[in-house]
N, C-alpha and C positions, 0 to 999 in steps of 0.2 A: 674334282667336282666344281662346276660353275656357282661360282655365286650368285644372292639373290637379284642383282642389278644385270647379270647375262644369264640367268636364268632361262631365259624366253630368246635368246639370241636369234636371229636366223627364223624365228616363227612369224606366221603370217595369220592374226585375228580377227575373224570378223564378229562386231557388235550389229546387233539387228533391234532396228529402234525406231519407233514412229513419234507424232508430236503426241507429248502429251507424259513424254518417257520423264519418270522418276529424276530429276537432277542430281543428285547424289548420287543415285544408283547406276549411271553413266559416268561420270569422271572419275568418280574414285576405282571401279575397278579398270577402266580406261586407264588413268594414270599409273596405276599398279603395274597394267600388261606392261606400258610404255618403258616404266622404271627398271624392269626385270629385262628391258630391251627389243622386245615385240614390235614390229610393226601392225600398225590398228588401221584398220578400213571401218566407216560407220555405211552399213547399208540399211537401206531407207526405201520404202514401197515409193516416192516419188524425187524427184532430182531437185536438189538445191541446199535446202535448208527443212530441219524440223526443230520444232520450238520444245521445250523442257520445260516442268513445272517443279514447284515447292508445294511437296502433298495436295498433288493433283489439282488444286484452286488456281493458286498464283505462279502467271509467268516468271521463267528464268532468266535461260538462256538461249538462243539458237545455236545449232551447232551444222556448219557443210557437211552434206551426202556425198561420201566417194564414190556409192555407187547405188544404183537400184535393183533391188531384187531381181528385175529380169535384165541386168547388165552382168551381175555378180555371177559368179561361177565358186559353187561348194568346193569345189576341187582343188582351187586355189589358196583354198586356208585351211591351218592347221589344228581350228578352235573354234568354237563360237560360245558369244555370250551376249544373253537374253537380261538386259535390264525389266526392271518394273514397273511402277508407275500402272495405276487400274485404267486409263484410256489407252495406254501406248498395246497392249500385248491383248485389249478389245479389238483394237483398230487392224493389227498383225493374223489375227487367230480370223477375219475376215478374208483375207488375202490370200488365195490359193497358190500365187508364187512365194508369196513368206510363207507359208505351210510348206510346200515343197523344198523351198530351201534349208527349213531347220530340218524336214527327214531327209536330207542327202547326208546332213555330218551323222546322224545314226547308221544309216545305210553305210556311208565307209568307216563307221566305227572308228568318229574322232569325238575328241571330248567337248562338255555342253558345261557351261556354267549358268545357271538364272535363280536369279532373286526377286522377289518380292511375290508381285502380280506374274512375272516372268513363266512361273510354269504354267498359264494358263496357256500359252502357246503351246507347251508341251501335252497340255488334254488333248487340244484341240489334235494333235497331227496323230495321237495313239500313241505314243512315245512313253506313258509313264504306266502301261502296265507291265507287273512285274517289277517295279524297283520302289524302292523306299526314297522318298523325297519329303524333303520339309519347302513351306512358302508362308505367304502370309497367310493368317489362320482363316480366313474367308474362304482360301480356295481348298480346303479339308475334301468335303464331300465332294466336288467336282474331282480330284485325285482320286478319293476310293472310288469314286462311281465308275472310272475310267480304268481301273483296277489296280490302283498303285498303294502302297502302302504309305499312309502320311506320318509323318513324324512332327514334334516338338523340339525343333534343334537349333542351336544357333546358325550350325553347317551340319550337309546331309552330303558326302562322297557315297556315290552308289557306280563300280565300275565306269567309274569316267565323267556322269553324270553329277556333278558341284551344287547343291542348292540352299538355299538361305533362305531368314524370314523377312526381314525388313533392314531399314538403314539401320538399325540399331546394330546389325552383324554384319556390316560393310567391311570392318578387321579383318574377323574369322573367315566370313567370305572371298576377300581377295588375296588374303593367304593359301587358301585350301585353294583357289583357281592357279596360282600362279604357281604353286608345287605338282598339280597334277597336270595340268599344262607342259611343265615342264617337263616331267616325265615320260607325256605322248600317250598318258595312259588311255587305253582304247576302250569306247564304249563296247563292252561285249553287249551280242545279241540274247533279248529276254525273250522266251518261248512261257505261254501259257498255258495250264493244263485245259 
């Protein structure tokens, strides 16, 4: 069995993130993939740089775009994970090539980690009816509404799908990310009645 620093060996992750993405909610599970040995791509609706906030007010950091949503290719990676932050996954859930790119990892049934505001992208694309998911508590009814079932959790594993409520479960979250990750565990398709 791989340890937790080659856990991710050989995987290829893309983080999908606009400005305005959550700072904590970007490095630390960043870091995590990295630690576990993952190589990370940050894809970004435009080229160069996106800027990061401290609860969405105050500037962070900037961090360089490996690629842009219409450079990036799904296919190429093994994972994706949706930080938070309430501008970064308004500004994404906009974008009909980041809507497409987060349904091609359902479509090939690889696995999805997002926290915070992060499943707001996941309303947006139809992605969260049929499974059980936790976020920050704001996006409750936007989840039911879209027919998913919300939860109260620190971490919410729903076949492949990783979800969290806020930095507060940055831990539990990039634990439960980098074990099912590791795994390759595959988003199974959810059918609704």
């Amino acid at each position: 069995m791989a340890t937790r620093q080659q856990a991710l060996a050989g995987r290829r992750i893309a983080f999908l993130a606009a400005d305005g993405v959550e700072d904590v909610e970007y490095t630390q599970p960043r870091a995590a993939a990295e630690e576990a040995g993952a190589q990370v791509h940050l894809i970004s609706l435009r080229p160069e740089e996106i800027q990061s906030m401290h609860h969405d007010l105050n500037p962070a950091n900037r961090f360089p775009v490996d690629r842009t949503v219409e450079q990036a290719d799904p296919g190429d990676y093994d994972a994706l994970v949706l930080p938070g932050g309430t501008v970064n996954p308004d500004r994404l859930r906009m974008n009909p090539g980041a809507m497409s790119f987060i349904r091609a990892f359902f479509e090939q049934s690889k696995p999805v980690a997002a926290i915070c505001h992060g499943p707001w992208s996941l309303v947006e694309t139809g992605m969260v009816a049929g499974r059980m998911v936790t976020s920050f508590p704001s996006l409750r009814t936007d989840i039911q509404n879209a027919g998913g079932t919300w939860v109260d959790k620190q971490v919410q594993v729903d076949n492949g799908l990783i979800t969290s409520r806020s930095p507060d479960d940055l831990p539990a979250f990039c634990a439960a990310m980098v074990e099912e990750f590791a795994k390759g565990q595959q988003i199974r398709r959810v059918t609704t009645a």
